[in-house]
PDB file with one MODEL, atoms N, CA, C and O in Angstrom:
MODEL        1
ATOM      1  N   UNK A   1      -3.079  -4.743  15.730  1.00  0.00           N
ATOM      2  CA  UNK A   1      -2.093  -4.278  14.776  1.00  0.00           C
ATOM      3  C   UNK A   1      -1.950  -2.771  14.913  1.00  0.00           C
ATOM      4  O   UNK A   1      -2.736  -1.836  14.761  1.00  0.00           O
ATOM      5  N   UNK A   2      -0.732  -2.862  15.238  1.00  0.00           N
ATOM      6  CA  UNK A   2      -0.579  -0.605  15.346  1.00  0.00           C
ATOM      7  C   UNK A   2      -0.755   0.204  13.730  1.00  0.00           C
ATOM      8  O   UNK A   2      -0.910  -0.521  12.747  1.00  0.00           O
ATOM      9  N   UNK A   3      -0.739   0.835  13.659  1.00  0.00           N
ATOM     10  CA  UNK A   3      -1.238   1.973  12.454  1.00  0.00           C
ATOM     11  C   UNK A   3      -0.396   1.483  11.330  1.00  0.00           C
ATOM     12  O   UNK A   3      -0.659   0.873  10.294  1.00  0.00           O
ATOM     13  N   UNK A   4       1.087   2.106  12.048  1.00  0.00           N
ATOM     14  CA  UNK A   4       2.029   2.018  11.209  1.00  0.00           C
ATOM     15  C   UNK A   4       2.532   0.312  10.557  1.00  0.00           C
ATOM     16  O   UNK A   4       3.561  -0.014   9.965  1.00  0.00           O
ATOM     17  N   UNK A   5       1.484  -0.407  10.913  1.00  0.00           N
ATOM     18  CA  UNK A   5       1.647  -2.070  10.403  1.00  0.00           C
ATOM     19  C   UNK A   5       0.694  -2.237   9.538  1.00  0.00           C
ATOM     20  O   UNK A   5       0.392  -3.417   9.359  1.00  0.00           O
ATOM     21  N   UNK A   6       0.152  -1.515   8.978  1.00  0.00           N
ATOM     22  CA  UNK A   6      -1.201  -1.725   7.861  1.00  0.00           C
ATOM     23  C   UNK A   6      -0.526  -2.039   7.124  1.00  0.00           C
ATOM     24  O   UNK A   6       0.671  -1.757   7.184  1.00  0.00           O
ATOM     25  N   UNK A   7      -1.189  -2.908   5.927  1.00  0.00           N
ATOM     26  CA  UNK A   7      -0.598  -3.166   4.440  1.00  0.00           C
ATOM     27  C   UNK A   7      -1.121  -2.030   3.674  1.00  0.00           C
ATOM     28  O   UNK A   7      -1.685  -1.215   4.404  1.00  0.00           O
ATOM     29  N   UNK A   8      -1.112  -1.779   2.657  1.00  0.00           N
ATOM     30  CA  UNK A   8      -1.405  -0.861   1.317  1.00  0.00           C
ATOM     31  C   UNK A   8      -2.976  -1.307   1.129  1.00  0.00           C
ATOM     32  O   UNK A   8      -3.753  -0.395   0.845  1.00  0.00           O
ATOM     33  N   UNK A   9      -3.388  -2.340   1.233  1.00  0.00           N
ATOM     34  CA  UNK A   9      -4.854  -3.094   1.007  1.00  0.00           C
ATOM     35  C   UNK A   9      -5.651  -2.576   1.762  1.00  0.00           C
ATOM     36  O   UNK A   9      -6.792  -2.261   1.425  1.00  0.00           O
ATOM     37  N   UNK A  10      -5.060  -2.379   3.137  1.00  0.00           N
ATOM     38  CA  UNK A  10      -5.863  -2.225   4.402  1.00  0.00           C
ATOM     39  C   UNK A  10      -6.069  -0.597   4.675  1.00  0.00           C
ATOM     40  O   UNK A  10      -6.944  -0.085   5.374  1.00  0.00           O
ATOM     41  N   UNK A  11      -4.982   0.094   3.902  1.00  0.00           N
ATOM     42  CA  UNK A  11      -4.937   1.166   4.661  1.00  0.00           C
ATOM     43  C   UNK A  11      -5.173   2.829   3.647  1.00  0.00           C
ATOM     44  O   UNK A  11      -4.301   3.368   2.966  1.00  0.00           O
ATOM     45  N   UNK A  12      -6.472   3.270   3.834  1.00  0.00           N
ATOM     46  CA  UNK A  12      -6.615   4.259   2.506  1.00  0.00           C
ATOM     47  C   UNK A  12      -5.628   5.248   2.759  1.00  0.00           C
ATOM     48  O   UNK A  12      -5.156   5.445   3.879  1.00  0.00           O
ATOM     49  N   UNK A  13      -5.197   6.091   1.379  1.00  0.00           N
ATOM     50  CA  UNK A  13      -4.542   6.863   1.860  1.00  0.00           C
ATOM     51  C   UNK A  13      -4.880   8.470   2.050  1.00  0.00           C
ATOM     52  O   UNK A  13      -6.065   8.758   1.878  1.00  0.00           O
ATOM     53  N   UNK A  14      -4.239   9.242   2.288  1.00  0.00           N
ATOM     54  CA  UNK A  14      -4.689  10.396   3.083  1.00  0.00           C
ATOM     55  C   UNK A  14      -3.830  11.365   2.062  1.00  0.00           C
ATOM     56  O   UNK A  14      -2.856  10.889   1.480  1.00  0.00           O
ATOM     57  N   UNK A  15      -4.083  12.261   1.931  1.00  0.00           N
ATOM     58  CA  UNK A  15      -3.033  13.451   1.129  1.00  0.00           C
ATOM     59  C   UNK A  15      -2.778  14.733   1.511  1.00  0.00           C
ATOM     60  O   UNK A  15      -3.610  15.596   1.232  1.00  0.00           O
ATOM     61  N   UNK A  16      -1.846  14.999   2.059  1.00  0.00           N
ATOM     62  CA  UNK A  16      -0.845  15.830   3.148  1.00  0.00           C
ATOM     63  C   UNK A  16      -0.316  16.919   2.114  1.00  0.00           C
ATOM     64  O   UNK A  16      -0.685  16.658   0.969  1.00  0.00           O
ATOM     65  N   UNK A  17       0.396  17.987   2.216  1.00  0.00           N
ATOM     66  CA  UNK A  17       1.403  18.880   2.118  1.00  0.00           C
ATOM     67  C   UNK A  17       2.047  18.728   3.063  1.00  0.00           C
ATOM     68  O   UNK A  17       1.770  18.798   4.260  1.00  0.00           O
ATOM     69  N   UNK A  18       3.372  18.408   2.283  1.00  0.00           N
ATOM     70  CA  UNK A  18       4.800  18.830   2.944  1.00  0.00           C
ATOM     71  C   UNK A  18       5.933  19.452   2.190  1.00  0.00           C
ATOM     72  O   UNK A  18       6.169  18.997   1.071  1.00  0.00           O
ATOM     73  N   UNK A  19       6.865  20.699   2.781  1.00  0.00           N
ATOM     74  CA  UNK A  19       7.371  21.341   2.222  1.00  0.00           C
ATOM     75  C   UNK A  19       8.979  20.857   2.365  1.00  0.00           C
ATOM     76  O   UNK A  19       9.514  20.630   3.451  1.00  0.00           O
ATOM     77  N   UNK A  20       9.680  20.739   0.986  1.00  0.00           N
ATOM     78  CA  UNK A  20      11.050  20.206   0.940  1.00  0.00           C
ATOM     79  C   UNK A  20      11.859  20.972   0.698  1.00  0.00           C
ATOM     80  O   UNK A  20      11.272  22.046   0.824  1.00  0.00           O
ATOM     81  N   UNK A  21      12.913  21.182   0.407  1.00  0.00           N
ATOM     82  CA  UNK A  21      14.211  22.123  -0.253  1.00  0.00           C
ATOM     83  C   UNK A  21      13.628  21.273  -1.493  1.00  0.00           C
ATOM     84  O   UNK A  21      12.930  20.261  -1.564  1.00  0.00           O
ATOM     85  N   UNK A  22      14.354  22.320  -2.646  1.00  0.00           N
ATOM     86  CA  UNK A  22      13.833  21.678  -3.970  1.00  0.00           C
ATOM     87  C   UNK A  22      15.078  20.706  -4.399  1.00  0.00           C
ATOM     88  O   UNK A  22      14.817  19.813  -5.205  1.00  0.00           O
ATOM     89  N   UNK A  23      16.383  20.824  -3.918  1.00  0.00           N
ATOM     90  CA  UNK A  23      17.261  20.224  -4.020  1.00  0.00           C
ATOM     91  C   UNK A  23      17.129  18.628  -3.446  1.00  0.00           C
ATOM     92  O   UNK A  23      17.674  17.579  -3.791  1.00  0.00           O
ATOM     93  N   UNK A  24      16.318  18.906  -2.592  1.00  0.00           N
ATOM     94  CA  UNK A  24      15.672  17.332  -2.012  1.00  0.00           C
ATOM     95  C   UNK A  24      15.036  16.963  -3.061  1.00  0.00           C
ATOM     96  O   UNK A  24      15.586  16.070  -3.705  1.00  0.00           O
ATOM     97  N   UNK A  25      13.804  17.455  -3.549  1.00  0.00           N
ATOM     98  CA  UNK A  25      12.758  17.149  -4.473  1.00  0.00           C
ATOM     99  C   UNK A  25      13.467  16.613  -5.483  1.00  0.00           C
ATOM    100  O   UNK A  25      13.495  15.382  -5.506  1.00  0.00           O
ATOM    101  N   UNK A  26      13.987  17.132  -6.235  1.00  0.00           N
ATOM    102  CA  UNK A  26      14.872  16.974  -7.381  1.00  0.00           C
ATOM    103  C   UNK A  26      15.846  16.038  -7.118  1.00  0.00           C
ATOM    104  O   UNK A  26      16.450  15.867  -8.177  1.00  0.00           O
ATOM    105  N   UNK A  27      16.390  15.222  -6.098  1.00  0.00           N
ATOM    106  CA  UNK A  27      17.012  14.587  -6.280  1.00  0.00           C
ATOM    107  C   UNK A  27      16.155  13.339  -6.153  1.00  0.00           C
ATOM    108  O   UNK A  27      16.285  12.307  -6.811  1.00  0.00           O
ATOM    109  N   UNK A  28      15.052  13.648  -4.989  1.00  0.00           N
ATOM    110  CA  UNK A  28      13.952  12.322  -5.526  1.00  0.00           C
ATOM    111  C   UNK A  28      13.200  11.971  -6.900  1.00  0.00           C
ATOM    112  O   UNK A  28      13.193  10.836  -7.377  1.00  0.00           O
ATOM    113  N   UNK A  29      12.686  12.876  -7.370  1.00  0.00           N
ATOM    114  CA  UNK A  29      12.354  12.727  -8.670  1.00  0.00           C
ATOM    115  C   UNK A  29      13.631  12.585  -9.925  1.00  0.00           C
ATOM    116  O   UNK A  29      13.329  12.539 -11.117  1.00  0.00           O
ATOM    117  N   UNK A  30      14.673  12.544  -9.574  1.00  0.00           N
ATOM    118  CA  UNK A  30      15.446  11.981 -10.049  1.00  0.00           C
ATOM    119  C   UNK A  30      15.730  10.386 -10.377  1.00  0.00           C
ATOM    120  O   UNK A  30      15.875   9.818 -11.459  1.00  0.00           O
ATOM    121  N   UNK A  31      15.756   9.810  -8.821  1.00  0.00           N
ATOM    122  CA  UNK A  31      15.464   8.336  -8.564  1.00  0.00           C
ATOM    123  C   UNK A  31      13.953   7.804  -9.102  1.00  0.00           C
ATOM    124  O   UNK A  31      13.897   6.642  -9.503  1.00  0.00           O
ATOM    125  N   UNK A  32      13.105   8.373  -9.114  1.00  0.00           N
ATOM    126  CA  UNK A  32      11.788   7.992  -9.375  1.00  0.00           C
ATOM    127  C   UNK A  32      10.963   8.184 -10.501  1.00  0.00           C
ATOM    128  O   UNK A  32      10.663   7.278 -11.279  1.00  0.00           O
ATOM    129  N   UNK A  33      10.519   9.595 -10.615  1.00  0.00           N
ATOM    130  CA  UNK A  33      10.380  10.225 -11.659  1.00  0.00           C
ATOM    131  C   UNK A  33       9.249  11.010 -10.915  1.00  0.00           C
ATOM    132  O   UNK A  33       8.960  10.789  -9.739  1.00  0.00           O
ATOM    133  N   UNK A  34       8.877  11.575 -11.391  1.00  0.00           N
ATOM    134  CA  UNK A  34       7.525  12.801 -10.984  1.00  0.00           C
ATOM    135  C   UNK A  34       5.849  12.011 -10.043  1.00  0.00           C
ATOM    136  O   UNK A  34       4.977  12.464  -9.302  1.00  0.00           O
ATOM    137  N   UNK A  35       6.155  10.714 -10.635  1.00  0.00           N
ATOM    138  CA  UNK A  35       4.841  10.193 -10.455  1.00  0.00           C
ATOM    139  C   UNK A  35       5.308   8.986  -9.108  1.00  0.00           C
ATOM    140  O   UNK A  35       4.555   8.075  -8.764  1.00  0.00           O
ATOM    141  N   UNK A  36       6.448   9.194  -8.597  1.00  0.00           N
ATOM    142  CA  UNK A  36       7.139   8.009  -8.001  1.00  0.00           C
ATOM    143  C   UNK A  36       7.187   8.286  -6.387  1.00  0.00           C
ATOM    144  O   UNK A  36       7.193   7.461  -5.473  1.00  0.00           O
ATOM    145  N   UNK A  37       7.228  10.207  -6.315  1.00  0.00           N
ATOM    146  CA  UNK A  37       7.195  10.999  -5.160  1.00  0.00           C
ATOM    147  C   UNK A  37       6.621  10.270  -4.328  1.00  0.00           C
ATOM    148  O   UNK A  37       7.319   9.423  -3.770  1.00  0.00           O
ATOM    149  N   UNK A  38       4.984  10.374  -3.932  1.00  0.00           N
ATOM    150  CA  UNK A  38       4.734   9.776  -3.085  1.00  0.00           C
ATOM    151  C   UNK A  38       4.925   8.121  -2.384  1.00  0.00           C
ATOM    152  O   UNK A  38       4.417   7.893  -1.286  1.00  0.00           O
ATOM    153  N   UNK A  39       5.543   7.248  -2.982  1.00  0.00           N
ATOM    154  CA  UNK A  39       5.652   5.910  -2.761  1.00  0.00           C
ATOM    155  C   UNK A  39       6.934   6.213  -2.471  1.00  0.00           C
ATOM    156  O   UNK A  39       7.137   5.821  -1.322  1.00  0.00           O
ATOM    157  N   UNK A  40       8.119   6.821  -3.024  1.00  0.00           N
ATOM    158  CA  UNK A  40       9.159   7.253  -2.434  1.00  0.00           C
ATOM    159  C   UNK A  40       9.470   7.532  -0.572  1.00  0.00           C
ATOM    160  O   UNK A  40      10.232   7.046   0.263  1.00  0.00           O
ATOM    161  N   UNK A  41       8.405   8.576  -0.582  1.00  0.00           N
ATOM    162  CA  UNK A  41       8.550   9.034   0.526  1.00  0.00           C
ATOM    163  C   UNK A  41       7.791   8.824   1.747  1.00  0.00           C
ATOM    164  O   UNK A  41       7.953   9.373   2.837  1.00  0.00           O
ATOM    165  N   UNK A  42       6.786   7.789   1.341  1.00  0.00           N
ATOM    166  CA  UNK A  42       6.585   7.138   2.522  1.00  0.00           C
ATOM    167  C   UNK A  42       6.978   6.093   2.654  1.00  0.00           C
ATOM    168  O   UNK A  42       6.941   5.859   3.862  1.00  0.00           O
ATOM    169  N   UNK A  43       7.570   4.800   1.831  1.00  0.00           N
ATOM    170  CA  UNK A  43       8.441   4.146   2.134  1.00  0.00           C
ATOM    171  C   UNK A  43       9.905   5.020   2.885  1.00  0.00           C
ATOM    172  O   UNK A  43      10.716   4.271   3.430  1.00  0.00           O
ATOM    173  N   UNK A  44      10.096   5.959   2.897  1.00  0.00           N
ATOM    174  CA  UNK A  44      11.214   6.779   3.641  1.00  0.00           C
ATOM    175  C   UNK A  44      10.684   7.027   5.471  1.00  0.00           C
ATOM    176  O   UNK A  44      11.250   6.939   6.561  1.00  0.00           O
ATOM    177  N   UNK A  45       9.569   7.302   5.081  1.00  0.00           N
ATOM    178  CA  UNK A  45       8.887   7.340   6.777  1.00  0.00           C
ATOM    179  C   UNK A  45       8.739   6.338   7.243  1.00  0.00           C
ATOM    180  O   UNK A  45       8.991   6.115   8.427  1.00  0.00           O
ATOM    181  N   UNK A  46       8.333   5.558   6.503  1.00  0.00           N
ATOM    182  CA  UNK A  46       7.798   4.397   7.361  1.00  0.00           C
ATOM    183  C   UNK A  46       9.287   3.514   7.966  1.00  0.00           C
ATOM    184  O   UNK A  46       9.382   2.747   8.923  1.00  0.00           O
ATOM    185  N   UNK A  47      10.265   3.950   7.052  1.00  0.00           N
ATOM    186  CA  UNK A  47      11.695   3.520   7.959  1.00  0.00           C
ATOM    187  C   UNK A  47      11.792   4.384   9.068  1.00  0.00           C
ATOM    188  O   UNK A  47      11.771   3.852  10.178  1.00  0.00           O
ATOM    189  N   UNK A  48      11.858   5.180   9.020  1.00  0.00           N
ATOM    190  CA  UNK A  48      11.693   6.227   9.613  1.00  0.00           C
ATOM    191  C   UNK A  48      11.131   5.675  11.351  1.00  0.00           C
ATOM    192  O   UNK A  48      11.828   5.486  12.348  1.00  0.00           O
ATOM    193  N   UNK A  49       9.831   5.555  11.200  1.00  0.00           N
ATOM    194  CA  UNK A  49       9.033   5.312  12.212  1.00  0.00           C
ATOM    195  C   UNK A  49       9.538   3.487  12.871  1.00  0.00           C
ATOM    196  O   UNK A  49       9.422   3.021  14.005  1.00  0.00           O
ATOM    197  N   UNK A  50       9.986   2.977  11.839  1.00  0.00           N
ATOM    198  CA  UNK A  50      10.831   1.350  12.260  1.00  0.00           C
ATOM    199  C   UNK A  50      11.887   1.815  13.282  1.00  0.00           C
ATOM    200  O   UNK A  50      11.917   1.532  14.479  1.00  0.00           O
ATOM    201  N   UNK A  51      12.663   2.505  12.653  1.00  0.00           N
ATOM    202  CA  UNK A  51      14.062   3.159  13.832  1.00  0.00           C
ATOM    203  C   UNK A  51      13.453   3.653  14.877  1.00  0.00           C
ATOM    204  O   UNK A  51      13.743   3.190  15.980  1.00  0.00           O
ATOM    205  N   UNK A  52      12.391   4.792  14.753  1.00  0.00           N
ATOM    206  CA  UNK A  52      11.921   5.211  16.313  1.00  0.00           C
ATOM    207  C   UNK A  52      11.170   4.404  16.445  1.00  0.00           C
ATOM    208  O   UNK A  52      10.145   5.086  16.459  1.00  0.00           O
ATOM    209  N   UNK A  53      10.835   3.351  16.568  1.00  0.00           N
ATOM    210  CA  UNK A  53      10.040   2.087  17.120  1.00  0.00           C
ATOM    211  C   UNK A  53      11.617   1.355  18.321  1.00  0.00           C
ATOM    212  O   UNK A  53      11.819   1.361  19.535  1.00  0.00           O
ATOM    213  N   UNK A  54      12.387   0.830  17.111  1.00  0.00           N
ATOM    214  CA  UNK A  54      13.927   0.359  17.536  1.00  0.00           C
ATOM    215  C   UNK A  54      14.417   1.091  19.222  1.00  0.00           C
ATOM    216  O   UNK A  54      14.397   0.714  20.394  1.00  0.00           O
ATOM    217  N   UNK A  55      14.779   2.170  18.552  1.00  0.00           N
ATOM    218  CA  UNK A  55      14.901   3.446  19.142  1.00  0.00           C
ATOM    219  C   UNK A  55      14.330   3.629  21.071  1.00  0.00           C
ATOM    220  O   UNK A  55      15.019   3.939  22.042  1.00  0.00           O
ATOM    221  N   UNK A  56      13.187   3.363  21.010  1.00  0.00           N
ATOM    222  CA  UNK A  56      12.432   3.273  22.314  1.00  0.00           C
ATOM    223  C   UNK A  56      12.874   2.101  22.401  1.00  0.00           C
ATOM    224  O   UNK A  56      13.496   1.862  23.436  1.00  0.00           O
ATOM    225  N   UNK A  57      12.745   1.098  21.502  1.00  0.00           N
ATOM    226  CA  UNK A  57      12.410  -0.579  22.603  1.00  0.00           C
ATOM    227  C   UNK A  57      14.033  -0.366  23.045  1.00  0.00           C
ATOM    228  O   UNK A  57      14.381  -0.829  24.131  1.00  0.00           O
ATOM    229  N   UNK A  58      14.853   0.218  22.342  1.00  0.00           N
ATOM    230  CA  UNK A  58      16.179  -0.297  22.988  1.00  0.00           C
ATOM    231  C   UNK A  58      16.733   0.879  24.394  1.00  0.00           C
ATOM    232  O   UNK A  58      17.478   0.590  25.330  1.00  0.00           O
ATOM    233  N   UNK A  59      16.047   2.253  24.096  1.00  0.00           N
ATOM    234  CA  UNK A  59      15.558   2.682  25.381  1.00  0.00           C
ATOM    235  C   UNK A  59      15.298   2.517  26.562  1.00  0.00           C
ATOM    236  O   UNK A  59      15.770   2.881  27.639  1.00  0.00           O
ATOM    237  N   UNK A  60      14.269   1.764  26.125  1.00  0.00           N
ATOM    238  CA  UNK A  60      13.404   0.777  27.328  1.00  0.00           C
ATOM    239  C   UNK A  60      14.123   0.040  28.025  1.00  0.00           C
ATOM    240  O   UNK A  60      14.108  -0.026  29.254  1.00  0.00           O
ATOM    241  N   UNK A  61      15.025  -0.766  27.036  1.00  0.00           N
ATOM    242  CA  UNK A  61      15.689  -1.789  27.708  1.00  0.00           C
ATOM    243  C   UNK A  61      17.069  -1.087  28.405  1.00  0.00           C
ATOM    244  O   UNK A  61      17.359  -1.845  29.331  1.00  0.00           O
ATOM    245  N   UNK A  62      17.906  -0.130  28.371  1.00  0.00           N
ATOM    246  CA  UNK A  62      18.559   0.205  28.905  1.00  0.00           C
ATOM    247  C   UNK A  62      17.893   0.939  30.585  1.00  0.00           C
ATOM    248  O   UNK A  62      18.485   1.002  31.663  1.00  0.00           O
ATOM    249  N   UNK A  63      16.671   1.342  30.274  1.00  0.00           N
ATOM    250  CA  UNK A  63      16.224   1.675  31.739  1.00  0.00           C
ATOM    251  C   UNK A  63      15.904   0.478  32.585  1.00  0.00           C
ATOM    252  O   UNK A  63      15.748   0.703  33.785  1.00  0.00           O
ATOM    253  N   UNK A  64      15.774  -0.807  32.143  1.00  0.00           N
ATOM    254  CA  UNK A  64      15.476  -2.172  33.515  1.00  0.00           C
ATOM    255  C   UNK A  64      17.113  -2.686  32.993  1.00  0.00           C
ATOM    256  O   UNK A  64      17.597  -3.092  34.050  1.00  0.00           O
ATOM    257  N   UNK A  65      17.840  -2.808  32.250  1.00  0.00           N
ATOM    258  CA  UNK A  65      19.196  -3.378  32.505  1.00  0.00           C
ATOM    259  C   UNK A  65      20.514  -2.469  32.200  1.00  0.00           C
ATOM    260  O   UNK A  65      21.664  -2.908  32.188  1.00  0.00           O
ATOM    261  N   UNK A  66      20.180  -1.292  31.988  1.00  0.00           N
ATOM    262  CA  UNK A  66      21.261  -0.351  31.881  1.00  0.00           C
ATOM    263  C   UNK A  66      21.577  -0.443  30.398  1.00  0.00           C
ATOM    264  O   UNK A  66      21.080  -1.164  29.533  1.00  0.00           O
ATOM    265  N   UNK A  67      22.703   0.637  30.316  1.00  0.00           N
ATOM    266  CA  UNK A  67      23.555   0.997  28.866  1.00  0.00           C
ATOM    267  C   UNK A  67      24.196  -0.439  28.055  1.00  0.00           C
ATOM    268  O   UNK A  67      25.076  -1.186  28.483  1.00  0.00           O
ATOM    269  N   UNK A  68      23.597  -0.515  27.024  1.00  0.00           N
ATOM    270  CA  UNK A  68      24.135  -1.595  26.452  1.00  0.00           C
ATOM    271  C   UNK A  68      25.847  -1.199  26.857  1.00  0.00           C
ATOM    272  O   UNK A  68      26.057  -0.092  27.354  1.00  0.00           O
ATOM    273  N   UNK A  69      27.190  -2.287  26.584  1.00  0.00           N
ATOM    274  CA  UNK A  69      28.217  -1.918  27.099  1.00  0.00           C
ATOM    275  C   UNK A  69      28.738  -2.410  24.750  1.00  0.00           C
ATOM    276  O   UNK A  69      28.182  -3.059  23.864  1.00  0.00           O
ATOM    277  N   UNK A  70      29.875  -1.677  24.849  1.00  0.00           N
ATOM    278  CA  UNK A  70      30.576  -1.758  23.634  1.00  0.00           C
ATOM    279  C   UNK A  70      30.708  -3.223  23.523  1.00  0.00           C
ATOM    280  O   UNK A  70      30.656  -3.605  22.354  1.00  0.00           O
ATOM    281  N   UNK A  71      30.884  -4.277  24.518  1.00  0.00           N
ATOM    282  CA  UNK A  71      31.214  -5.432  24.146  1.00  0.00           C
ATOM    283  C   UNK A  71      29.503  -5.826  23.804  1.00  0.00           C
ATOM    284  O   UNK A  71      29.344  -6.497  22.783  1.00  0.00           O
ATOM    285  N   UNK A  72      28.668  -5.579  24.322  1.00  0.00           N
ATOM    286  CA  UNK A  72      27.321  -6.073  24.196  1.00  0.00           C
ATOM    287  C   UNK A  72      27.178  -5.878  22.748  1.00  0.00           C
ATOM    288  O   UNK A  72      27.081  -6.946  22.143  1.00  0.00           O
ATOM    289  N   UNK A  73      27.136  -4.816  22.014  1.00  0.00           N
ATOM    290  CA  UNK A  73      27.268  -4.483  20.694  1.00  0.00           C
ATOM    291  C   UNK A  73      28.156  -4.472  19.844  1.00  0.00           C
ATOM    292  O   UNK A  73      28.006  -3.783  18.835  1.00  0.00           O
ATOM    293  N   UNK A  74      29.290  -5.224  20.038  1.00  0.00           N
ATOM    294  CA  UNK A  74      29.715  -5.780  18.640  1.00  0.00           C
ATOM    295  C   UNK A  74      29.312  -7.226  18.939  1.00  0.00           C
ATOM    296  O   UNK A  74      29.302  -7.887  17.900  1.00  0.00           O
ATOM    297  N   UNK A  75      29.052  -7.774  19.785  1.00  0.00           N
ATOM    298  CA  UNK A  75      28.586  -9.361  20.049  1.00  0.00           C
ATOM    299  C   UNK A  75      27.103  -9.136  19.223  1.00  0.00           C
ATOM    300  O   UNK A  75      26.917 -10.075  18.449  1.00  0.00           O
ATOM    301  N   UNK A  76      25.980  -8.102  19.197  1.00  0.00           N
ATOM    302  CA  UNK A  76      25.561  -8.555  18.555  1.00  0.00           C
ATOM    303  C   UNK A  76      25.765  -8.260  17.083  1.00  0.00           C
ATOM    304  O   UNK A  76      25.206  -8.815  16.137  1.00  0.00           O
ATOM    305  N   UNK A  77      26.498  -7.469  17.063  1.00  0.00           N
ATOM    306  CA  UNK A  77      26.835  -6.984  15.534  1.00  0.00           C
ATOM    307  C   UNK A  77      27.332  -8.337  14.817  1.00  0.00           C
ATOM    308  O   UNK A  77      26.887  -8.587  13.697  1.00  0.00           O
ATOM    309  N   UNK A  78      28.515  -9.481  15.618  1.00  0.00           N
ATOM    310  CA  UNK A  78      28.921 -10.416  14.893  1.00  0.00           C
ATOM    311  C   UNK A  78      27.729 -11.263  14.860  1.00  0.00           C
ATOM    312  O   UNK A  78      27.688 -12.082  13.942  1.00  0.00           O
ATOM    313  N   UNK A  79      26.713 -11.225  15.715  1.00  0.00           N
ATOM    314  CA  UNK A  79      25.485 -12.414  15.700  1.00  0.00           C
ATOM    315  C   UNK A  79      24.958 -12.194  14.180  1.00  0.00           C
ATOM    316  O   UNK A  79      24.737 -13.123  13.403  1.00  0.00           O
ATOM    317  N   UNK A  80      24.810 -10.961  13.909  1.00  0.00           N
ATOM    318  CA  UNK A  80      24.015 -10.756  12.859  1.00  0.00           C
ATOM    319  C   UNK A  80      24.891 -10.649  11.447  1.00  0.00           C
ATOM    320  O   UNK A  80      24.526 -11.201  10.409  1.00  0.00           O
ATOM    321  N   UNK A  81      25.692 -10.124  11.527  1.00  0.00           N
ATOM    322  CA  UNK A  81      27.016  -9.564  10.404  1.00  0.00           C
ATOM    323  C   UNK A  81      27.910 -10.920  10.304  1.00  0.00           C
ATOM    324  O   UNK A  81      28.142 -11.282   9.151  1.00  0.00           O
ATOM    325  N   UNK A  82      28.418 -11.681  11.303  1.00  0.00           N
ATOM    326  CA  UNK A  82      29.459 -12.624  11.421  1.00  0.00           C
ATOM    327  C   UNK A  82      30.440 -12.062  12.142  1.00  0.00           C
ATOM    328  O   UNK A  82      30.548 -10.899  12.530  1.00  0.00           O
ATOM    329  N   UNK A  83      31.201 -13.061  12.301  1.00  0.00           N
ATOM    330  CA  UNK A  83      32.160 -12.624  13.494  1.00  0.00           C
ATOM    331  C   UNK A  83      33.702 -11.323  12.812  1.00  0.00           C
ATOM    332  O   UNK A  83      34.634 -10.821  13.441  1.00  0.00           O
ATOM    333  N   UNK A  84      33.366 -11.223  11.565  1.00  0.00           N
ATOM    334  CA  UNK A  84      34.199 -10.009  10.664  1.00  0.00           C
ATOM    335  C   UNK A  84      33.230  -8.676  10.998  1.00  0.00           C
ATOM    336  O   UNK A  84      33.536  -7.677  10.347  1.00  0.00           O
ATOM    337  N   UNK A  85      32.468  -8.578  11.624  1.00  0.00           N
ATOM    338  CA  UNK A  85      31.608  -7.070  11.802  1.00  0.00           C
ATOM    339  C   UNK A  85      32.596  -6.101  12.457  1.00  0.00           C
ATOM    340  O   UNK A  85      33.361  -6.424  13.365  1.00  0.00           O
ATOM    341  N   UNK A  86      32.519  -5.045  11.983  1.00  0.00           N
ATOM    342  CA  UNK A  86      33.422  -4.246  12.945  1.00  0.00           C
ATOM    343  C   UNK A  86      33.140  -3.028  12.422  1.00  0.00           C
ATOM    344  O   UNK A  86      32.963  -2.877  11.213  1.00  0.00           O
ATOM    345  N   UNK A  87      33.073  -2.062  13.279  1.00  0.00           N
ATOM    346  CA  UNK A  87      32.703  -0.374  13.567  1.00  0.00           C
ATOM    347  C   UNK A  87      32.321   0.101  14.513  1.00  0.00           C
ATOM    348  O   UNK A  87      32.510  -0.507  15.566  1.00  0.00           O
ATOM    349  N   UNK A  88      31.669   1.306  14.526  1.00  0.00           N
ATOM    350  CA  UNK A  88      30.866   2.004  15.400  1.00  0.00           C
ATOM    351  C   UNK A  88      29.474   1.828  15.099  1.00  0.00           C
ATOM    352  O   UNK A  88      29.117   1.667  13.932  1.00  0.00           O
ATOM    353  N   UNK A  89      28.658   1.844  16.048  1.00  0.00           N
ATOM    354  CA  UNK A  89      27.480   1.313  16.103  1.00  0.00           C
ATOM    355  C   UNK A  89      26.553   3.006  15.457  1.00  0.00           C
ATOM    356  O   UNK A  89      26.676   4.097  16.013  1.00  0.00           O
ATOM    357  N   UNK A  90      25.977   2.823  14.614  1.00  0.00           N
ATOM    358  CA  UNK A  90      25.015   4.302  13.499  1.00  0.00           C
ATOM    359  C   UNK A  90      23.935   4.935  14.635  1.00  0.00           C
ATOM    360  O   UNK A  90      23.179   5.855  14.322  1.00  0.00           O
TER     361      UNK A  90
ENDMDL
END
């Protein structure tokens, strides 16, 4: 199991400084409240670290089969969305 796959049970936690704009802060403790910060914001990383997980594997895969092509990605966009999906890929 990699790091970033621990449950909350499994995994003690550690206590960091990190420095925000307060306009950030304040808009999290807005959503949360003062005591909510930290569960906030590592549920924010830990997405975080899901996308750069994503991120490489789909990397990866463009170096043994090349650039996904625009049709490759809305095909899977309708696999997952239905066949009404439509945009630019985020």
């Amino acid at each position: 199991m990699a790091d970033d796959e621990l449950t909350a049970d499994q995994d003690p936690t550690v206590s960091v400084s990190v420095s925000f704009h307060s306009s950030v802060i304040g808009a999290v403790r807005g959503r949360v409240g003062k005591r909510g910060v930290s569960s906030y914001v590592e549920a924010a990383v830990r997405r975080q670290i899901e996308r750069d997980n994503l991120q490489a594997l789909v990397e990866a895969n463009e170096e043994i089969h090349g650039e996904l092509t625009a049709q490759e990605i809305q095909a899977a966009r309708e696999e997952i969305y239905g066949s009404g999906a439509r945009g630019a890929v985020a």
